[in-house]
BAMAR-289109 format. One line per 4 residues: number of its first residue (from 1); their letters; for each residue x, y, z of C-alpha. Coordinates in nm, 3 decimals, always signed. Last residue first. Layout:
% residues N
NUM	a	X:Y:Z; ...
END
This chain:
% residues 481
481	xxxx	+0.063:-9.875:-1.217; -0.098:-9.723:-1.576; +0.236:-9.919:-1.738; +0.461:-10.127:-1.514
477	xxxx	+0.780:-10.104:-1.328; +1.223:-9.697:-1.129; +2.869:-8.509:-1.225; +3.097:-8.325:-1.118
473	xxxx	+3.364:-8.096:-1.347; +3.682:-8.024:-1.193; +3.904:-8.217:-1.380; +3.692:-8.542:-1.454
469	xxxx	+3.418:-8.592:-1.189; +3.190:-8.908:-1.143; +2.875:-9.070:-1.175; +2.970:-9.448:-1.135
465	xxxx	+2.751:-9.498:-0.929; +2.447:-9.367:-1.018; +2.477:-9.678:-1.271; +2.742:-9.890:-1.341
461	xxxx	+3.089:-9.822:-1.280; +3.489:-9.717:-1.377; +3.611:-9.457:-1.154; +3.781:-9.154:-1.302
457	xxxx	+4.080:-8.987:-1.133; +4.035:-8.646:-0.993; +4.147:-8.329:-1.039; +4.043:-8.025:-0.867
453	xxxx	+3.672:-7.968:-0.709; +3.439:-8.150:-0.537; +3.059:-7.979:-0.473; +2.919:-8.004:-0.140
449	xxxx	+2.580:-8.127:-0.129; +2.340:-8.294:-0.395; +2.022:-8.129:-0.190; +1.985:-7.825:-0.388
445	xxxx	+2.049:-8.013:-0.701; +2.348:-7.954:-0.933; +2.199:-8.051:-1.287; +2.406:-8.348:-1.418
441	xxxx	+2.121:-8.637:-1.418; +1.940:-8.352:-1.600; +2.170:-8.307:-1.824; +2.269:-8.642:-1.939
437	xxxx	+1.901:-8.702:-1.990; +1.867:-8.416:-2.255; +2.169:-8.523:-2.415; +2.001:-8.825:-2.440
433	xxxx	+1.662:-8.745:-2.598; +1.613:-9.040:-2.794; +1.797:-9.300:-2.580; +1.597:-9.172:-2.304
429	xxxx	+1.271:-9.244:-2.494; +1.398:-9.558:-2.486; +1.352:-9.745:-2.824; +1.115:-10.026:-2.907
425	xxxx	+1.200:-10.285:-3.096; +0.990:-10.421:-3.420; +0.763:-10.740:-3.495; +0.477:-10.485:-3.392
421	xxxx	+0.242:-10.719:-3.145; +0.498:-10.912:-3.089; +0.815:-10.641:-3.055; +0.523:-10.427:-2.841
417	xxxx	+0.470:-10.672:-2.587; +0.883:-10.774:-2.581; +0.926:-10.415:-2.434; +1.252:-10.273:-2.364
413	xxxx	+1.419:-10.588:-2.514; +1.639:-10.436:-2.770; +1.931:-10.502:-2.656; +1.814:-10.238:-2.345
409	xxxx	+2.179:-10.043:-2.201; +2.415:-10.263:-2.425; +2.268:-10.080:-2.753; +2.279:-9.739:-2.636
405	xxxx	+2.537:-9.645:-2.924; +2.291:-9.840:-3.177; +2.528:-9.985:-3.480; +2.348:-10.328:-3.427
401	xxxx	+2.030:-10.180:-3.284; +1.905:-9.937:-3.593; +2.002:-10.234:-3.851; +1.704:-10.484:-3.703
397	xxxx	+1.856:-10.809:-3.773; +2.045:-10.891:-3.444; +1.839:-10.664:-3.250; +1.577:-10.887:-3.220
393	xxxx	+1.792:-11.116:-3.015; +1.678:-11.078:-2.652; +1.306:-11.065:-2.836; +1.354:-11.462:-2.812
389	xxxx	+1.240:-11.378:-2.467; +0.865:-11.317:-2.498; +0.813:-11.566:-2.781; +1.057:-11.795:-2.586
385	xxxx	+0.837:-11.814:-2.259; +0.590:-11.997:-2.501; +0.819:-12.226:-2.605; +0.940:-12.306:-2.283
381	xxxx	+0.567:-12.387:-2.161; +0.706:-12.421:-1.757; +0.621:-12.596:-1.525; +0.788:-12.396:-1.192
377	xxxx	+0.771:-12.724:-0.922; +0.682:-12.613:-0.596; +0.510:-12.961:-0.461; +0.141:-12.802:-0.519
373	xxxx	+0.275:-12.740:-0.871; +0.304:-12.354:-0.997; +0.180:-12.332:-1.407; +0.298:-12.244:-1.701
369	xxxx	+0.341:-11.966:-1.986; -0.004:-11.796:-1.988; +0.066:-11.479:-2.164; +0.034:-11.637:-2.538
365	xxxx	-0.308:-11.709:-2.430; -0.374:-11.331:-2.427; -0.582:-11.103:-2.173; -0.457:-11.422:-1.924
361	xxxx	-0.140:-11.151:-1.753; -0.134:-10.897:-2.064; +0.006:-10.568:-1.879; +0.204:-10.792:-1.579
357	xxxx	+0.419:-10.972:-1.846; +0.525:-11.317:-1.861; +0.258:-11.526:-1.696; +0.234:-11.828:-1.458
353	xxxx	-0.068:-11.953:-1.308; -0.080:-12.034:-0.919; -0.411:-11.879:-0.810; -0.253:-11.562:-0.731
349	xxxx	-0.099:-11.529:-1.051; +0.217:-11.558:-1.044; +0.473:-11.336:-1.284; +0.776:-11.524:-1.391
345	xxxx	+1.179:-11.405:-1.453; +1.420:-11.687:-1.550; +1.407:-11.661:-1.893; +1.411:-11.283:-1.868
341	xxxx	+1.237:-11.036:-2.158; +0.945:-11.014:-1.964; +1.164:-10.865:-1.710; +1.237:-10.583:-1.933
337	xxxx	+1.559:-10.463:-2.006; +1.620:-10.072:-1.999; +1.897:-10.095:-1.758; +2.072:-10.350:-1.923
333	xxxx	+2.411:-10.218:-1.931; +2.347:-9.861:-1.631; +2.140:-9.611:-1.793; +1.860:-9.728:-1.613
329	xxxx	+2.034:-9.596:-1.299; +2.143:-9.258:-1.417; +1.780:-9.225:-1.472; +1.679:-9.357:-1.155
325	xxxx	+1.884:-9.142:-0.912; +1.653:-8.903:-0.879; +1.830:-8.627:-0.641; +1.511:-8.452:-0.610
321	xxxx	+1.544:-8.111:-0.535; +1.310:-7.888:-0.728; +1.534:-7.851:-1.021; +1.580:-8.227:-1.023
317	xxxx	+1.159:-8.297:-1.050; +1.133:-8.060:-1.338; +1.413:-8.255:-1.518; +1.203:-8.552:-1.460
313	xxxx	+0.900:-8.369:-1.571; +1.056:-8.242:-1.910; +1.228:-8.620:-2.014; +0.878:-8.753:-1.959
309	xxxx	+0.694:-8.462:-2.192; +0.947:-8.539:-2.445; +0.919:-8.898:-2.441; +0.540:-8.862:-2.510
305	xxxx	+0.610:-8.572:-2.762; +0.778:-8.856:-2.990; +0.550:-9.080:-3.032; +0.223:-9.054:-2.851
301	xxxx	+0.071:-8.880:-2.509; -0.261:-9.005:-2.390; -0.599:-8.851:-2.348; -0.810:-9.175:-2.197
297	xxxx	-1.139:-9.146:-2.349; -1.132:-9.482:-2.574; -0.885:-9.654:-2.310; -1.209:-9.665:-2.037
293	xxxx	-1.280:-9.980:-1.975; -0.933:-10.071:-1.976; -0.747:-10.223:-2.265; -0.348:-10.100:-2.217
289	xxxx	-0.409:-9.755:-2.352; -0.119:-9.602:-2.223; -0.034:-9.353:-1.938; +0.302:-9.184:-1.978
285	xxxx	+0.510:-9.253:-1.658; +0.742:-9.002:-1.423; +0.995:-9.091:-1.132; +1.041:-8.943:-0.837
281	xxxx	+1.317:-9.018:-0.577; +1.299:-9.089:-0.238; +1.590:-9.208:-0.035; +1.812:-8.931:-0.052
277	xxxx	+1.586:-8.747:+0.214; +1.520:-8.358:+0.124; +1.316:-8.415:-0.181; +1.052:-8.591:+0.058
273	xxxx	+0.762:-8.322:+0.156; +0.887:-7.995:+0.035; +0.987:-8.221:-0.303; +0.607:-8.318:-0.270
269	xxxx	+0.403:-8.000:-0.310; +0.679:-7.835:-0.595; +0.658:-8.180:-0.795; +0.243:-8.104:-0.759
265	xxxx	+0.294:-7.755:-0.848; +0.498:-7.857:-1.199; +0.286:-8.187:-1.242; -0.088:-7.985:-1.261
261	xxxx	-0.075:-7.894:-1.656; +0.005:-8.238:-1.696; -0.308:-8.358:-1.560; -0.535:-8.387:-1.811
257	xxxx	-0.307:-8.473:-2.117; -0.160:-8.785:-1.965; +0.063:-8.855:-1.649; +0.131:-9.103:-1.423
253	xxxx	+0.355:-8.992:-1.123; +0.525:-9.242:-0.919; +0.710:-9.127:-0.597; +0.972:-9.420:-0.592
249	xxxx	+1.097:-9.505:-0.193; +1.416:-9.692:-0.161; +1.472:-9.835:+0.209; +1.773:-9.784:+0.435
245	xxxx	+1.563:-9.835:+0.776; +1.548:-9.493:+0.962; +1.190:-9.414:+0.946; +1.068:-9.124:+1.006
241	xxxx	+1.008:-9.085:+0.598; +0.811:-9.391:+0.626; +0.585:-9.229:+0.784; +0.549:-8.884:+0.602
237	xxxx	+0.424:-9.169:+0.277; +0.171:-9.296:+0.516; +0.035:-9.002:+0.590; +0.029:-8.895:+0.213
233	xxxx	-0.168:-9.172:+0.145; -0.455:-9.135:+0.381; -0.437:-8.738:+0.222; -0.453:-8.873:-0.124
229	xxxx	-0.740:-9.101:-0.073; -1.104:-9.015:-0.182; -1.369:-9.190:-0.169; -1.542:-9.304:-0.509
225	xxxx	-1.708:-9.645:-0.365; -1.435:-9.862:-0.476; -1.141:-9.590:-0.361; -1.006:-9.312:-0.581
221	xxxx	-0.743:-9.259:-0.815; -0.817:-9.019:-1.096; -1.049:-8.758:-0.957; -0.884:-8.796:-0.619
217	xxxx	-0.546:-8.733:-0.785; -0.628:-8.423:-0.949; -0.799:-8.270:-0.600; -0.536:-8.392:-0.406
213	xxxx	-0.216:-8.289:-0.589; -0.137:-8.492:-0.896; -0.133:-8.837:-0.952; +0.046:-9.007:-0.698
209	xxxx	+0.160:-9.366:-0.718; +0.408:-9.571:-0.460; +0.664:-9.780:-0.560; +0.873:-9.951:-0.266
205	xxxx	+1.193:-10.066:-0.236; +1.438:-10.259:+0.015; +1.161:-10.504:+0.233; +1.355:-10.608:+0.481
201	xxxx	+1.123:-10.831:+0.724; +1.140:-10.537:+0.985; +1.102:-10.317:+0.686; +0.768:-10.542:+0.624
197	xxxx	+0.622:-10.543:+0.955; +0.700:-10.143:+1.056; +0.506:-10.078:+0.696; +0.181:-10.248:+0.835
193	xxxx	+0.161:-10.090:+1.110; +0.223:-9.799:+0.999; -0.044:-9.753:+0.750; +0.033:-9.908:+0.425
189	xxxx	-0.311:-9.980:+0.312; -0.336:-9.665:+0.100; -0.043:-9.638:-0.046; -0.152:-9.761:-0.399
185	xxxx	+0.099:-10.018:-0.409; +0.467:-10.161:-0.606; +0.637:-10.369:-0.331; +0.958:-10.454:-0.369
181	xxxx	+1.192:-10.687:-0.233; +1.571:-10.798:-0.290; +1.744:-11.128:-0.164; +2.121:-11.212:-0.192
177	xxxx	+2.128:-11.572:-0.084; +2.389:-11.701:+0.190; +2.146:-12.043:+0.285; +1.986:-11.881:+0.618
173	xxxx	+2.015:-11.521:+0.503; +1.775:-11.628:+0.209; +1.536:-11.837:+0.371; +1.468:-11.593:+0.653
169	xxxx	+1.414:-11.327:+0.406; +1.179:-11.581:+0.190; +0.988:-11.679:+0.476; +0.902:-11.343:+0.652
165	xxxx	+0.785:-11.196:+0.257; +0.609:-11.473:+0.190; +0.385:-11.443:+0.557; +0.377:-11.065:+0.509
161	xxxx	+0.271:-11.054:+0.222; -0.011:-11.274:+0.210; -0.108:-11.124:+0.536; -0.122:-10.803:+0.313
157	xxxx	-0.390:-10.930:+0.112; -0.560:-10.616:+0.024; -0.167:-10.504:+0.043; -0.109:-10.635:-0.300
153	xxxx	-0.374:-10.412:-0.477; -0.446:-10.598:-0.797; -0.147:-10.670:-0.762; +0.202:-10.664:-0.733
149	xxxx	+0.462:-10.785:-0.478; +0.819:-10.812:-0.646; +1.077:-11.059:-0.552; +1.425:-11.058:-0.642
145	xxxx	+1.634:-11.412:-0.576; +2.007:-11.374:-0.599; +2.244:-11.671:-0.545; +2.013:-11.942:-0.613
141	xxxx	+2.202:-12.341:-0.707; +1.946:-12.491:-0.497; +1.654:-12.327:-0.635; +1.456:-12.570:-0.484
137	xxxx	+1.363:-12.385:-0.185; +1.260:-12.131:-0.356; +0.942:-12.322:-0.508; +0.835:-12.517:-0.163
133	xxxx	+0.818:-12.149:-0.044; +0.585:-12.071:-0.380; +0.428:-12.390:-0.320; +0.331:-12.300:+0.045
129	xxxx	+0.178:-11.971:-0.040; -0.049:-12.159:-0.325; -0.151:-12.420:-0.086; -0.246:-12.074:+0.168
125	xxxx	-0.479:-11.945:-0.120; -0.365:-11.620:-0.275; -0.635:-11.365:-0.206; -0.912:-11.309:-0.512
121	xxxx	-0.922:-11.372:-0.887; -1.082:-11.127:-1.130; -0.972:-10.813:-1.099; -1.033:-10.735:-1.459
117	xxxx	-0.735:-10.508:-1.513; -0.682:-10.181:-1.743; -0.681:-9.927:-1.529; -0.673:-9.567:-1.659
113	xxxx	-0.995:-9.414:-1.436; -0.839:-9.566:-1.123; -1.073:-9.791:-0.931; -0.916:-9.872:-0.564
109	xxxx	-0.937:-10.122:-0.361; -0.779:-10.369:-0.582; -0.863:-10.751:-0.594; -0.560:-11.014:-0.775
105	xxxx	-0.461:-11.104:-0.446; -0.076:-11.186:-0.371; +0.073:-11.136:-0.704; +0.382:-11.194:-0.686
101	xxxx	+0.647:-11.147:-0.971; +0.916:-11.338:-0.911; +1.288:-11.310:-1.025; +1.518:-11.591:-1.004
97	xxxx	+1.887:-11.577:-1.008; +2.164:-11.829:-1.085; +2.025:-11.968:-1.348; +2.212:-11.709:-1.572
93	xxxx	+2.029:-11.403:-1.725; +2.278:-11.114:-1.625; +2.584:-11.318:-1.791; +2.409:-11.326:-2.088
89	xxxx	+2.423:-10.988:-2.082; +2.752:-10.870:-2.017; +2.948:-11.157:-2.260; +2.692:-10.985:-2.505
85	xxxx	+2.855:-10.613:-2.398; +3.201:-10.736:-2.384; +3.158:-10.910:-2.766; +3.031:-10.609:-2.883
81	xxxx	+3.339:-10.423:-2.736; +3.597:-10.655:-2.871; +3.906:-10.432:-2.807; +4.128:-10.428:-3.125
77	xxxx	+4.253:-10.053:-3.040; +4.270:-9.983:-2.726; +3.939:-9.828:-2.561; +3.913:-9.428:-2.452
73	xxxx	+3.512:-9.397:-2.258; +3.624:-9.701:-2.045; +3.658:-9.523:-1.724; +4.031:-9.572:-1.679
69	xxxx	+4.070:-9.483:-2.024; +3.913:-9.142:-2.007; +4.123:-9.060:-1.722; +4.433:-9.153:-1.871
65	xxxx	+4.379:-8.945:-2.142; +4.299:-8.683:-1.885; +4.663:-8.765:-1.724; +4.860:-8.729:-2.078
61	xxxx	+5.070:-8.964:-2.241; +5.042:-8.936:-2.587; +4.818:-8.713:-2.868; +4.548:-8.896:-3.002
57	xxxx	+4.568:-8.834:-3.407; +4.692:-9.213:-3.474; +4.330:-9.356:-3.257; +4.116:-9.170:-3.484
53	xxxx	+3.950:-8.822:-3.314; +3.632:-8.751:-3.150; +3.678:-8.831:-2.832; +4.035:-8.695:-2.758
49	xxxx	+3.909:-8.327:-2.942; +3.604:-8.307:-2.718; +3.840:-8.411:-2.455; +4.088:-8.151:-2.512
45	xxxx	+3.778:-7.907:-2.558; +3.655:-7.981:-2.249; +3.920:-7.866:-2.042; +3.864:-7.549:-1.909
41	xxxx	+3.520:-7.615:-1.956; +3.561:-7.896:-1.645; +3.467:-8.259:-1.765; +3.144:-8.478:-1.657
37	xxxx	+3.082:-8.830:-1.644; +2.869:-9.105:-1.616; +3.010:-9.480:-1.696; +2.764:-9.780:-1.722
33	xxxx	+2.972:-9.968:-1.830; +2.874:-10.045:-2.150; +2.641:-9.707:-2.219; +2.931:-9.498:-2.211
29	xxxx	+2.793:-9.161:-2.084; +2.990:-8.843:-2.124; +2.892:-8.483:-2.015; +3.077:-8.179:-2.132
25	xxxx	+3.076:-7.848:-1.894; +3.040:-7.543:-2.073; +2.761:-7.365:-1.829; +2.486:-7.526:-2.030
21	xxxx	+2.570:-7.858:-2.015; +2.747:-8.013:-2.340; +2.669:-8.337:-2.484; +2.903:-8.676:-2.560
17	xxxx	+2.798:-9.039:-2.600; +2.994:-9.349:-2.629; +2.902:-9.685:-2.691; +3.144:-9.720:-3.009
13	xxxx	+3.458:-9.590:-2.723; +3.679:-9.395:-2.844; +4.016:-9.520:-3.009; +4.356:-9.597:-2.813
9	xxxx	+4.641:-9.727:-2.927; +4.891:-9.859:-2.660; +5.198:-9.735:-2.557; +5.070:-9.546:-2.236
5	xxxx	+4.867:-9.838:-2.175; +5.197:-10.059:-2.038; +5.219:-9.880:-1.698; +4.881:-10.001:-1.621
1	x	+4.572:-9.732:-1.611
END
């Protein structure tokens, strides 16, 4: 803090949160930066007291007051912080990135019991492939361009992927562009082979499902013909574990009535596998009824108990060893957004069709936003990209957002979907059960190493980054995927 904040007024933070861990520590999260924190007992209470109080009861000049202005959680008084979180938004959806959703075949070799897609196109043809390069290249103002591969099964067509993939890298370091990849799959297709090609072409994340342990996940996610697969993936997954390349692997666990009972033994199974290399985390999703074949018998968790159940398991997945950085991730300003809820974010179809959202793609005709041109041209309905992204604003006139302490981490945009079929947001179910989530992200994992200790200055941050220590204390999609 400068010289000159001494004499300032401070107030706490309107985004603030506080809880308490169970050995007396208290955890703060300011959900405009992004801020994670946790204070020693010995001096929680002074905090507690700091963080709570009206700016003319703060007592002066003292180093933990200084602490908890450095990391934003203590503001002066007058500070516009609803005008810092907008200024923070629109700033995130700038023409200065792109996000693509790829789909490179729209065919799946698999038939999970929950899925709700028609499979109805095949491999992206090769004009397609050239229009999407053609595409990139005329983002000529670009600075970050994120591509997802999706599916269907992307890997079915994982020449597809590969050829994209190669070209957009190449495209990228060659004109200074920041370039991010992920490929959401099944597993099954990513034998070695085929994973040496991508991390060679730098794919950074990949989302990979598991259901259970085998015998739950081979009832729920088998191949065509009813084969099984959670061994074939499993091989793959101890793969990529050898590997060295600094790549992101999400362990993705859909859950619903059936198999619940199954998650604590099947978190046990794979955190002997993976919870040992920082680079895997696990993350938990309800299963919805999304308009499969088979919604009317699906057994799904609602309301309230839903976000209960997926606060439980992620906790579940920490005490076994996980590090699971995604929480304190989404946590970060915007980290609930949806990419629906992006101007400049498009899913495409493998024949060349645009679409907004990856759960709808042509169910509904207000899905279909545009089309690709054979000479890369994005033509766009803007209208129809508005119904998905005028949800941005929602929160304007809905009074639980614009007093919301976790307003800057989702604006209301965690699902546009639901805000047009509902004409209401949609709150995290980690907004609802925050303390909960503080916790967890604080629990002090087998494999978090060394502990610090003493005093040390808080860092202002986003994310799993910005998890720090104040006086001794120390501190992931699509639905049915």
């Amino acid at each position: 803090m400068d010289r000159n904040a001494r004499d300032r007024q401070l107030r706490p933070s309107k985004f603030l949160t506080l809880t308490t861990t169970e050995d007396g520590r208290l955890l703060l999260h300011n959900s405009l930066t992004g801020a994670i924190a946790a204070i020693a007992p010995a001096q929680a209470e002074q905090a507690r007291h700091f963080l709570r109080s009206k700016a003319a009861d703060l007592p002066r000049e003292t180093n933990l007051e200084e602490q908890l202005a450095e990391a934003g959680f203590l503001v002066p008084i007058g500070t516009d912080e609803d005008g810092s979180a907008m200024d923070q938004y629109l700033a995130k959806y700038g023409t200065s990135h792109l996000q693509l959703i790829i789909l490179p075949t729209e065919q799946c070799n698999f038939r999970c019991v929950y899925c709700y897609e028609s499979f109805s196109r095949g491999a992206m043809p090769s004009e397609v492939q050239k229009a999407l390069k053609e595409c990139v290249a005329r983002q000529v103002n670009l600075e970050r361009l994120n591509i997802t591969w999706f599916g269907g099964e992307p890997l079915v067509a994982a020449d597809v992927v590969v050829n994209l993939q190669q070209y957009f890298s190449q495209h990228c370091k060659r004109h200074g562009i920041e370039f991010s990849s992920t490929l959401v799959s099944n597993g099954y297709l990513l034998t070695p082979a085929v994973a040496d090609k991508l991390l060679h072409l730098g794919l950074s994340h990949l989302q990979i499902t598991l259901d259970g342990t085998a015998a739950e996940h081979n009832k729920r996610r088998h191949l065509m013909d009813g084969g099984e697969t959670f061994e074939k993936i499993m091989v793959n997954l101890r793969y990529l574990k050898q590997r060295t390349e600094r790549v992101r692997v999400t362990l993705r666990h859909n859950y619903d009535r059936r198999n619940l009972s199954h998650a604590p033994e099947f978190i046990e199974l794979m955190a002997r596998e993976f919870a040992d290399d920082p680079r895997f985390e696990f993350v938990f999703e309800p299963i919805g009824k999304w308009g499969g074949q088979n919604d009317s018998v699906l057994d799904v968790y609602e309301g309230k108990e839903r976000a209960a159940t997926k606060i439980h398991l992620q906790r579940l997945a920490k005490e076994a060893g996980f590090r699971n950085a995604y929480q304190a991730q989404v946590l970060r300003p915007n980290g609930f957004v949806c990419y629906a809820a992006d101007p400049r974010s498009f899913v495409v179809g493998s024949d060349g069709t645009l679409y907004k959202c990856t759960v709808e793609l042509d169910k509904n005709e207000r899905n279909v936003v545009g089309r690709l041109t054979q000479d890369g041209k994005l033509m766009v309905d803007w209208q129809k990209v508005a119904l998905w992204t005028e949800s941005n604003g929602a929160w304007r006139q809905n009074s639980k957002c614009t007093g919301c302490f976790f307003l800057p981490a989702c604006f209301g945009a965690i699902c546009p979907k639901e805000w047009l079929d509902r004409a209401d947001v949609t709150c995290p179910p980690e907004k609802r059960f925050i303390g909960e989530t503080l916790r967890t992200i604080a629990l002090r994992s087998v494999n978090d190493g060394a502990q610090r200790s003493g005093s040390a200055a808080v860092e202002r941050g986003a994310g799993a980054s910005s998890q720090t220590e104040l006086a001794g204390g120390k501190l992931s999609g699509r639905p049915n995927s």
